[in-house]
C-alpha positions as CSV (number, residue, x, y, z in Angstrom):
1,X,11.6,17.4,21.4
2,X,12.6,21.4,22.1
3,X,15.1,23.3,20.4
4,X,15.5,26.8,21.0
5,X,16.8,29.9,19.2
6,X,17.6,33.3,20.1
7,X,14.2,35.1,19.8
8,X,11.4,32.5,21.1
9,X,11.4,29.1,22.1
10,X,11.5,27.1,18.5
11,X,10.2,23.8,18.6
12,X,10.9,21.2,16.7
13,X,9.9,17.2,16.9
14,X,11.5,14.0,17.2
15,X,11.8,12.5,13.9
16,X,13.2,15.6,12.0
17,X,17.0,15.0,13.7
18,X,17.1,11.2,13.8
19,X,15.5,8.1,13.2
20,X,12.1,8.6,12.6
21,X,9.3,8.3,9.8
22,X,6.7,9.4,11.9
23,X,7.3,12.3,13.8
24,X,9.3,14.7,15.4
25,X,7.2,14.6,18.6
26,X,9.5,13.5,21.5
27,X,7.4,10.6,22.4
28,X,9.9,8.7,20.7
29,X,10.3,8.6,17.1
30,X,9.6,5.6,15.3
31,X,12.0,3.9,12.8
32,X,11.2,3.9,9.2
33,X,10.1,1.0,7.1
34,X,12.8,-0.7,4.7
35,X,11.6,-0.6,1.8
36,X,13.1,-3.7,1.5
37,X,10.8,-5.3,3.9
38,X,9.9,-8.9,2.8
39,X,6.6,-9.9,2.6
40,X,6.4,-13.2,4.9
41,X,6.9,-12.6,8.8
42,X,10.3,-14.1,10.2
43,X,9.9,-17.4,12.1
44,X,13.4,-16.7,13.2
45,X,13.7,-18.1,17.2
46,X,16.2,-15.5,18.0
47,X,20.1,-14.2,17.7
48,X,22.9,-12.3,18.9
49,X,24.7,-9.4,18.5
50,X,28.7,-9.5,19.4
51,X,29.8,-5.5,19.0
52,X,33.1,-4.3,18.9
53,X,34.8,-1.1,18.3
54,X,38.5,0.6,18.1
55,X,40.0,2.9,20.7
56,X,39.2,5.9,18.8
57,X,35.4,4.7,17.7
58,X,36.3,5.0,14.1
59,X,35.1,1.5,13.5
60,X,32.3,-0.7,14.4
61,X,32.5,-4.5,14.1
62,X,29.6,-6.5,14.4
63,X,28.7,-10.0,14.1
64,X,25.0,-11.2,14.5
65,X,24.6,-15.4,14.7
66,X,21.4,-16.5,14.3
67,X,19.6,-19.5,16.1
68,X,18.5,-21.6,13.2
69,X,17.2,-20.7,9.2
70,X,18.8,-17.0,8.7
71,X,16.5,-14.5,7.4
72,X,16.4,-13.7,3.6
73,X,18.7,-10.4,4.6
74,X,19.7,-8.0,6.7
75,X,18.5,-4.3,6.8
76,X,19.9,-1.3,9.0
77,X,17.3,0.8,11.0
78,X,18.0,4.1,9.2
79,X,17.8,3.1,5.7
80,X,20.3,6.7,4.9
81,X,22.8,4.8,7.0
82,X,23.3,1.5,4.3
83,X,26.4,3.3,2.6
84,X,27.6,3.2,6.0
85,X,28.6,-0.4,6.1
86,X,32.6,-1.0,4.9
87,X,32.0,-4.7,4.2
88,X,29.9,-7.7,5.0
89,X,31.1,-11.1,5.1
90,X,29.2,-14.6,5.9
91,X,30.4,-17.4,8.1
92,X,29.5,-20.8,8.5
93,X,31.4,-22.8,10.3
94,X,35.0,-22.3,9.4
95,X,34.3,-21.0,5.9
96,X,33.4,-17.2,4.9
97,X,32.6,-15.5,2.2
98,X,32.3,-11.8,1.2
99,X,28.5,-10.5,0.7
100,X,27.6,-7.5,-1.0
101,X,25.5,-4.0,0.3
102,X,23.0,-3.3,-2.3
103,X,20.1,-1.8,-2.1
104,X,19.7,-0.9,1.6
105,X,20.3,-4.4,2.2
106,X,22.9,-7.3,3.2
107,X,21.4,-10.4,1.1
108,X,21.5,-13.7,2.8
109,X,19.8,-16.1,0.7
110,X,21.7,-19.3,0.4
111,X,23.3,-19.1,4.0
112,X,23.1,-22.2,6.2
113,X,21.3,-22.6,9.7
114,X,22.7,-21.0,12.3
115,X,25.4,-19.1,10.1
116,X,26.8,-15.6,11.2
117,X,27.2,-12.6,9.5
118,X,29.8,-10.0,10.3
119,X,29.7,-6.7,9.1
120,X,31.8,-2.7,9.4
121,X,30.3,0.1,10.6
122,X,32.2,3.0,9.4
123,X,31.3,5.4,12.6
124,X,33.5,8.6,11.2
125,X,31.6,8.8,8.3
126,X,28.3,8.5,10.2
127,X,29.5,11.3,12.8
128,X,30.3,13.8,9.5
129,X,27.1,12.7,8.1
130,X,24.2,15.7,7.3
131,X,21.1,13.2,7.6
132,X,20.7,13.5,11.4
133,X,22.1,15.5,13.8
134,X,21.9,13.2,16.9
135,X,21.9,10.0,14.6
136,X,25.8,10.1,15.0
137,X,27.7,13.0,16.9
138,X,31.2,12.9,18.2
139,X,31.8,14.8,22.2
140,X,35.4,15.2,22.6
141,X,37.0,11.2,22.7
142,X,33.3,9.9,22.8
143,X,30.8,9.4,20.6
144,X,26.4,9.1,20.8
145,X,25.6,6.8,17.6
146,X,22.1,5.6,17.1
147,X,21.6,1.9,17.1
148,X,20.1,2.7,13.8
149,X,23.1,3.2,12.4
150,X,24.8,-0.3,13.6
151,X,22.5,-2.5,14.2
152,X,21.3,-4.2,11.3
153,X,18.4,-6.7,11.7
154,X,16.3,-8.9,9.7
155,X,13.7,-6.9,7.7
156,X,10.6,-8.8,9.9
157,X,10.8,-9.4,13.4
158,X,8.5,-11.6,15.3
159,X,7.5,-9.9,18.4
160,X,8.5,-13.6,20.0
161,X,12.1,-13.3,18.8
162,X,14.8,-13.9,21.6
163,X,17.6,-10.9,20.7
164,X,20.7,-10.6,22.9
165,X,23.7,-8.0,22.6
166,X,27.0,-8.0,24.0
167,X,29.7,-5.4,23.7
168,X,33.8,-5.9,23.4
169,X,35.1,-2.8,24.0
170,X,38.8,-1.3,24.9
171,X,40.2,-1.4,28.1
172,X,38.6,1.2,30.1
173,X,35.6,2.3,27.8
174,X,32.4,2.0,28.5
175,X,28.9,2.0,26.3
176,X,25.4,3.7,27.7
177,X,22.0,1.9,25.7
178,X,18.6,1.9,27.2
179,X,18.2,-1.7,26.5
180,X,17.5,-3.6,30.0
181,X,21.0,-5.9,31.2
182,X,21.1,-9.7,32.1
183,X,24.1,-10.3,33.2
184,X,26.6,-9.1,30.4
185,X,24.2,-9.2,27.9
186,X,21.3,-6.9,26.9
187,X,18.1,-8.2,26.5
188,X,16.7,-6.4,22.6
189,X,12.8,-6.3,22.2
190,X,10.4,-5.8,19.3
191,X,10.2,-1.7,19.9
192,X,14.5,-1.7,19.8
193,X,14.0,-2.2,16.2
194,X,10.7,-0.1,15.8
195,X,11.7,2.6,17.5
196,X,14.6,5.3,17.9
197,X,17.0,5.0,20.8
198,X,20.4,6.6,21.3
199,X,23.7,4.9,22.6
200,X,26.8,6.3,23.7
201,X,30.7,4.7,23.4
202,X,33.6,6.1,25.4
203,X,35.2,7.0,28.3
204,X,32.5,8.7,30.6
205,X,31.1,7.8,34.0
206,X,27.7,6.9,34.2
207,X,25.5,9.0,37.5
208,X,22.7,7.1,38.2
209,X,20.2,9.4,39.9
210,X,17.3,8.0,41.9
211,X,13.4,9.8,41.9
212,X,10.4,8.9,43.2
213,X,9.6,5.6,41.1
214,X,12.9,5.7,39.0
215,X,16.4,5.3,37.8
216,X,18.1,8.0,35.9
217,X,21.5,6.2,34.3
218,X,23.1,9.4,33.3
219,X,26.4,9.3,30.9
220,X,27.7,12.9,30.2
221,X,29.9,12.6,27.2
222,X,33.3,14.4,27.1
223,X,33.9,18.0,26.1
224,X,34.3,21.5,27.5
225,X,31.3,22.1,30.1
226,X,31.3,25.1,32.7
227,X,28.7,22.6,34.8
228,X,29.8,20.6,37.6
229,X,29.4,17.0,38.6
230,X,27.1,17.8,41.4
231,X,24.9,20.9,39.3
232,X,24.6,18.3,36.4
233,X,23.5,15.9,40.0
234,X,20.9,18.6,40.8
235,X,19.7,19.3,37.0
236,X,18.9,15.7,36.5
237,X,17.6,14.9,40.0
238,X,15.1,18.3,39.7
239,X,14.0,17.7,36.8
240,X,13.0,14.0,37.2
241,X,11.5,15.1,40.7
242,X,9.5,17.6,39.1
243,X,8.5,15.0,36.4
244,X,7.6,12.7,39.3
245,X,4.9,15.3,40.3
246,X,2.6,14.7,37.5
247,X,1.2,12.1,39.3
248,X,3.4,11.0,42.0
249,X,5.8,8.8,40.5
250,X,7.9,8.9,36.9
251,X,6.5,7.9,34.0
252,X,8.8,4.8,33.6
253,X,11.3,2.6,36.3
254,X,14.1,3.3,34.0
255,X,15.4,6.0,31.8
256,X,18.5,6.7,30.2
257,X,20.2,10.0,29.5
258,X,22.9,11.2,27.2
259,X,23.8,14.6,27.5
260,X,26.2,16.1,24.8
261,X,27.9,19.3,25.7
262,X,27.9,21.5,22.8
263,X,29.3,25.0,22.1
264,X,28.5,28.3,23.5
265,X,24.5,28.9,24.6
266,X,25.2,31.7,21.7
267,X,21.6,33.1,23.2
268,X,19.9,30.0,22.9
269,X,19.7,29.1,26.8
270,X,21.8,26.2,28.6
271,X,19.9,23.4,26.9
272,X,19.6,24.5,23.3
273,X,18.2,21.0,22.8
274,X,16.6,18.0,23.4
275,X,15.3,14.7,22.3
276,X,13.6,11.5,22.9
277,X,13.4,7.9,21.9
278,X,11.8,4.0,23.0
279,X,13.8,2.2,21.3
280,X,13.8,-1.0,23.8
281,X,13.4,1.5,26.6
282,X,13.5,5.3,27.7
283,X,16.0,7.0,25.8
284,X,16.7,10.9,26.4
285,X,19.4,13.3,24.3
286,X,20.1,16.9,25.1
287,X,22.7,18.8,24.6
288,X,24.3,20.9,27.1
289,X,25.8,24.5,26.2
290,X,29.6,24.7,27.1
291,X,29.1,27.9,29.2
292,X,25.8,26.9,30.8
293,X,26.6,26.9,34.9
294,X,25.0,25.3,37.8
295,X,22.5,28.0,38.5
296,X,21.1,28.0,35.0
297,X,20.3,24.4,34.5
298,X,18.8,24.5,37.9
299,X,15.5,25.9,36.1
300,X,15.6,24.1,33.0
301,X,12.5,23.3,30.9
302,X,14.2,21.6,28.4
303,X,14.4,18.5,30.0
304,X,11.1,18.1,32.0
305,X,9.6,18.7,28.5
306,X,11.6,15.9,27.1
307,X,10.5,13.5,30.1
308,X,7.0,13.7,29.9
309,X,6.9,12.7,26.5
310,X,7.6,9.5,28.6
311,X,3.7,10.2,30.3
312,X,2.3,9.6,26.6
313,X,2.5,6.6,24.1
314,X,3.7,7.4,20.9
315,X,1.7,9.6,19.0
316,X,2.3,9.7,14.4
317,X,3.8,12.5,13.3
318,X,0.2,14.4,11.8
319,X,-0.5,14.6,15.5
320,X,2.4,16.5,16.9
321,X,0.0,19.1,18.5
322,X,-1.2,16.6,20.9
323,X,1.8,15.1,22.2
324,X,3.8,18.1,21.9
325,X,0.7,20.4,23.3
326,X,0.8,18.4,26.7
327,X,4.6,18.4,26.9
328,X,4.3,22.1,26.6
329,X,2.1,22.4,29.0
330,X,3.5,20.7,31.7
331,X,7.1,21.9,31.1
332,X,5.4,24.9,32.8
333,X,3.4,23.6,35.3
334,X,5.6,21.0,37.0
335,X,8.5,22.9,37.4
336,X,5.9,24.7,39.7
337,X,4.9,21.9,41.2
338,X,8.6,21.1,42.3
339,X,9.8,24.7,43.5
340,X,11.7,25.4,40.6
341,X,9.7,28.4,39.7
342,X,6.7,30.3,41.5
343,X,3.1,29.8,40.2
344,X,3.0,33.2,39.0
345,X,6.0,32.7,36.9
346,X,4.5,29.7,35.1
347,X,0.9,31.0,34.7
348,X,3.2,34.4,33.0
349,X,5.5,31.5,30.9
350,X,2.1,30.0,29.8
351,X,0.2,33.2,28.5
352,X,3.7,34.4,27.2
353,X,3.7,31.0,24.5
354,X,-0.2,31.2,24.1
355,X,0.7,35.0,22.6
356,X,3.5,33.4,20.2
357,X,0.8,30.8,19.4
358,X,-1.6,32.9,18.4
359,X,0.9,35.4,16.6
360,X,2.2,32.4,14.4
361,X,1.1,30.2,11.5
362,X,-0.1,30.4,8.0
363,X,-3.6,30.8,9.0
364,X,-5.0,27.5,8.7
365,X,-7.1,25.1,11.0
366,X,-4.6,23.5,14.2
367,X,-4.9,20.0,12.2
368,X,-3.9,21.4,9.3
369,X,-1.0,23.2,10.7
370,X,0.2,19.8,12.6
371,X,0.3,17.9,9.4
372,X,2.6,20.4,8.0
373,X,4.7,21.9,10.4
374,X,7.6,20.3,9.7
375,X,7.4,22.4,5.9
376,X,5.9,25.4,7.1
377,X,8.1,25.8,10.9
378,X,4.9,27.0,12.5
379,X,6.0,25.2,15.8
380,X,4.5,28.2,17.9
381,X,1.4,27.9,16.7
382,X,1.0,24.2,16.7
383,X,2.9,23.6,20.3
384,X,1.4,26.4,22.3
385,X,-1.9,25.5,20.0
386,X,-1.5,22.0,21.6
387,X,-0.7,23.5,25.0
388,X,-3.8,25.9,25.4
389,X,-6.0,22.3,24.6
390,X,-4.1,20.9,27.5
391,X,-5.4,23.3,29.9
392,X,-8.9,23.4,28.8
393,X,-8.9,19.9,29.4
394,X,-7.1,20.5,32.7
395,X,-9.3,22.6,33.9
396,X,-12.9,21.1,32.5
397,X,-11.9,18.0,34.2
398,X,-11.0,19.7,37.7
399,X,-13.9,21.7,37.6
400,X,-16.5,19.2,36.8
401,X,-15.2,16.8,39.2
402,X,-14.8,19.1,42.3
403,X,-11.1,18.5,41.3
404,X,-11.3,14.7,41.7
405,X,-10.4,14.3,38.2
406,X,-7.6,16.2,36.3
407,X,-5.2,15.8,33.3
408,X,-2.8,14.1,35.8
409,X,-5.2,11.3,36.9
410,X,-6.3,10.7,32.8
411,X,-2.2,10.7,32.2
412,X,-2.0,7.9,35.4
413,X,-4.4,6.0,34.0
414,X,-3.2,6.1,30.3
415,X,0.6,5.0,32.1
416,X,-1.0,1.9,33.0
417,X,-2.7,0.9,30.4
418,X,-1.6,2.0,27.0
419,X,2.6,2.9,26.6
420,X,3.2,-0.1,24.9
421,X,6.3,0.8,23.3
422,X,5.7,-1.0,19.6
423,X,2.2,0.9,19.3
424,X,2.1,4.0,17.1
425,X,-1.4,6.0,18.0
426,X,-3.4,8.3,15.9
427,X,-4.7,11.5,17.6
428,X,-8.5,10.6,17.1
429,X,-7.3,6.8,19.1
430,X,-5.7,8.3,21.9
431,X,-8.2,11.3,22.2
432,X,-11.1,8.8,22.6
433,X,-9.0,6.3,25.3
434,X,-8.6,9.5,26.9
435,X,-12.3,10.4,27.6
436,X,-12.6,6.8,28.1
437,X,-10.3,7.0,31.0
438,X,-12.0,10.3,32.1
439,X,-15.3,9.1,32.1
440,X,-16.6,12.4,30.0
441,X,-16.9,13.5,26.5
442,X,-14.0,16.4,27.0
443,X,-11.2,15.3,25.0
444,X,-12.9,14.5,21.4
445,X,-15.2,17.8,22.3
446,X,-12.2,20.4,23.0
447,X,-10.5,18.5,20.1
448,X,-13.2,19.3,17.6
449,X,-13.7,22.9,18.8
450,X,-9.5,23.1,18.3
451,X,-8.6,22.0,14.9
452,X,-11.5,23.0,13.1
453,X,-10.6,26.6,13.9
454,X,-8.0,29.0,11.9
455,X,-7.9,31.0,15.3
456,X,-5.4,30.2,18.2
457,X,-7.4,28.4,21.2
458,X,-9.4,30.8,23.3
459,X,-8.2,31.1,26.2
460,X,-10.2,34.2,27.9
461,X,-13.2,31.8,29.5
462,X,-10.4,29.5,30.9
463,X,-8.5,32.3,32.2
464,X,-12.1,34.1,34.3
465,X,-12.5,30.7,35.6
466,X,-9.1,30.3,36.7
467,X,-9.5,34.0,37.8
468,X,-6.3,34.7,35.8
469,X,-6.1,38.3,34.6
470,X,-4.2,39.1,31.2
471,X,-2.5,42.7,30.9
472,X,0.6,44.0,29.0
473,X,2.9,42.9,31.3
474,X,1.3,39.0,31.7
475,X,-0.8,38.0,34.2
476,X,-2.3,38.4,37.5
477,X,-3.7,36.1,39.9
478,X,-6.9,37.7,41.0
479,X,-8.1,36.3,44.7
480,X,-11.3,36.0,46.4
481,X,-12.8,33.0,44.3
482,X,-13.7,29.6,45.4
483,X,-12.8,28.8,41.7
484,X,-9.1,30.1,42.3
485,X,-8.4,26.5,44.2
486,X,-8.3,25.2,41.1
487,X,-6.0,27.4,39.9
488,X,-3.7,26.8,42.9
489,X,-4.3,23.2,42.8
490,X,-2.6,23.0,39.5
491,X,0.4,24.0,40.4
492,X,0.6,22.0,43.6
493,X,2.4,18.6,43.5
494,X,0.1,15.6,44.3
495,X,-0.8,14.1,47.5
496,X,1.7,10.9,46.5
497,X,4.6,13.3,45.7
498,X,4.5,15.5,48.7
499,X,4.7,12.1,50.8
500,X,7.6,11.2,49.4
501,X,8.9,14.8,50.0
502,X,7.8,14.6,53.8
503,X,9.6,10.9,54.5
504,X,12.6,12.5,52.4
505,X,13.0,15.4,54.8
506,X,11.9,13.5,57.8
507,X,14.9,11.2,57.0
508,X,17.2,14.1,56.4
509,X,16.4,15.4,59.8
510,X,16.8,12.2,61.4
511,X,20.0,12.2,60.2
512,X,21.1,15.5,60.9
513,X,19.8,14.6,64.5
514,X,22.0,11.4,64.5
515,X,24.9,13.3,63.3
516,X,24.7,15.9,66.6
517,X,24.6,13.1,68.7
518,X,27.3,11.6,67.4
519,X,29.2,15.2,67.7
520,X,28.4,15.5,71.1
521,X,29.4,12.5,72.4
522,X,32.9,12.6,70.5
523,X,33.2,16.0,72.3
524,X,32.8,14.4,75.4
């Protein structure tokens, strides 16, 4: 996750503005444990989810029927959110009965097989709420309200458990989840319960915005907003494009995206914000400055950081610098890669946030810093911190492998193997599937070196073999060195993306060619 302030990019993770115990790391946060949570595993077979909710989304009804034995209760994903709930009620067959909210919990014990339980969601009272700022937040007539919030659940869930949802909603409005569709039902899987993912109610349009491997479903939530339909078209489409030239392809077949127009930039850039989550799929929030125009979201790192959080599995909270650090790094790089920047600008963008780095902190060791960042608001020091690791790494693996080997094929590799979305990862765990994927000791080694030290990353033998030269101004790209292909090589998209490019403007020119035919024989 990014948020930025007036003076230097601020940046803050996942967790700290919505559903998370583990970490503000846009990987997408994880949901906290009840601490309600029984001690036997469910053997529920599965259940349903009917949701409902008034005209002017001030109420959320919700009934959830269960396919045999209930569980022992029901618990919401944000534990905060339990004063939330108006009233509960239990059905069985034509009898109900009113059930009580205590403790963070809806008690079922008692209730018959196959018995419902219908509870409201007061949605107003979320949206005023102080405990999360994109856990509920109203956009003009719609409103983005975490499924933590409304959707309740038993406290264990069997990673068997069949979970459909349905929505009745008003003539005319419409609801945006990442969850995949079957029919008119949504299919719910164990990481919609473990994890944080954001929805959307109300009367939007939904853009959905193909890129090389993926969909983008886009909803753009009412309120004032200099951009137009097609810049918000080209922010999205650039950004998932330049995303797509990490390794050729995006990270996952299907994302969606919420964007919540906000109030003025004020100084804090046309995306002041952004945020990710799993929760039963890819699940992006950022907020979108009511002045920001076309031309200024046409560069925006907000939202390529945000999507390659999508490259990584979910990393705990402690960790931040290594999710964060690569997110960082390559908010820079593949906006290169994909023309929205030179090369030069990025290398300046990256020594420009390696200088904050090192200027910030409270002096202790990187791992110490990531474990308490969230108390201290050394986000410099910890992201960039991150970042400078991420081109080390980069750069070892390029060099040693005649650039064979890079960040990008590690991050390939790791997409295929190991984004299970229910699978929280430690640092140490992911750093040693990474050299396993890379075939070298160079992640655990560069780790070691890193968060041992009280000193930002060095960066001066990295930069002489990249032959980058730092001066008061930034950087300069010094030529004449084999070496320097690397350097170049970084910045260039892969072989797979630029493919894609090729057939893309082959077929535009095809077209264009078709076009002038047709002209000319209508002339004639």
């Amino acid at each position: 996750m990014r948020w930025t302030t007036k003076a230097a990019p601020i940046l803050t993770i996942v967790g700290c503005l919505s559903l998370a115990h583990a970490g503000c790391g846009g990987a997408g946060t994880r949901a906290p444990t009840s601490a309600a949570t029984d001690a036997a595993q469910s053997d529920l077979s599965g259940w349903h989810y009917t949701i409902r909710v008034d005209p002017r989304l001030t109420r959320l009804d919700a009934s959830v029927c269960f396919d045999g034995e209930p569980p022992p209760a029901l618990v919401p994903g944000r534990p905060e959110a339990a004063h939330l709930v108006l009233r509960a009620e239990l059905r069985e067959g034509s009898d109900s009965r009113r059930l009580t909210v205590e403790n963070g919990r809806i008690d079922l014990d008692g209730a018959d097989e196959d018995a419902c339980v219908r509870y409201l969601v007061d949605l107003d009272g979320a949206a005023s709420a102080r405990f999360g700022g994109t856990m509920a937040s109203r956009s003009g007539t719609d409103l983005m309200a975490s499924p933590g919030i409304w959707l309740w659940r038993p406290p264990r869930i069997a990673p068997t458990a069949r979970v459909r949802a349905r929505f009745v909603l008003p003539p005319g409005m419409r609801v945006s989840v990442p969850w995949p569709r079957e029919g008119r039902t949504y299919r719910l899987d164990e990481s919609a319960f473990a994890f944080v993912a954001y929805a959307a109610f109300g009367f939007f349009d939904v853009e959905r915005i193909d890129v090389p491997g993926a969909t983008l479903e886009v909803a753009r939530l009412d309120g004032p907003s200099a951009l137009s339909a097609e810049g918000l078209r080209r922010w999205i489409r650039a950004a998932g494009t330049a995303e797509a030239s990490l390794y050729g392809r995006f990270p996952v077949s299907r994302a969606q995206i919420v964007v919540l127009p906000t109030g003025a930039s004020d100084g804090n850039g046309p995306v002041p914000f952004g945020i990710v989550g799993r929760g039963g799929g890819a699940s992006i929030a950022l907020l979108l400055a009511a002045d920001a125009t076309d031309d200024e979201v046409a560069t925006d790192w907000v939202a390529v950081h945000e999507m390659t959080h999508l490259a990584m599995p979910y990393v705990r909270r402690e960790d931040a610098w290594l999710s964060e650090g690569v997110a960082t790094y390559y908010q820079e790089v593949l906006r290169a890669r994909a023309d929205m920047r030179a090369p030069l600008e990025a290398w300046h963008a990256l020594d420009e946030g390696f200088r904050r780095g090192a200027s910030d902190g409270t002096g202790r060791a990187l791992a110490s810093e990531s474990e308490s960042v969230f108390r201290t608001g050394a986000f410099d020091r910890v992201y960039w911190g991150g970042a400078a690791f991420a081109l080390a790494a980069d750069v070892e693996l390029r060099s040693r492998s005649g650039r064979q080997e890079s960040l990008d094929t590690v991050l390939e590799r790791l997409s295929r193997c190991c984004l299970s979305p229910t699978r929280e990862w430690t640092g140490p765990e992911l750093l040693a599937k990474m050299d396993e994927l890379a075939g070298h000791d160079v992640f655990r080694r560069l780790a070691r070196r890193t968060l041992r030290s009280t000193s930002f990353p060095r960066v001066t033998a990295t930069y002489d073999l990249l032959r980058l030269r730092r001066t008061d101004d930034g950087i300069d790209l010094v030529e004449g060195s084999a070496v320097s292909s690397i350097r170049d090589a970084i910045m260039a998209p892969p072989l797979a993306l630029q493919r894609v490019r090729s057939a893309a403007r082959r077929s535009r020119q095809d077209a264009a060619s078709d076009w002038g035919d047709l002209s000319r024989e209508s002339e004639e």
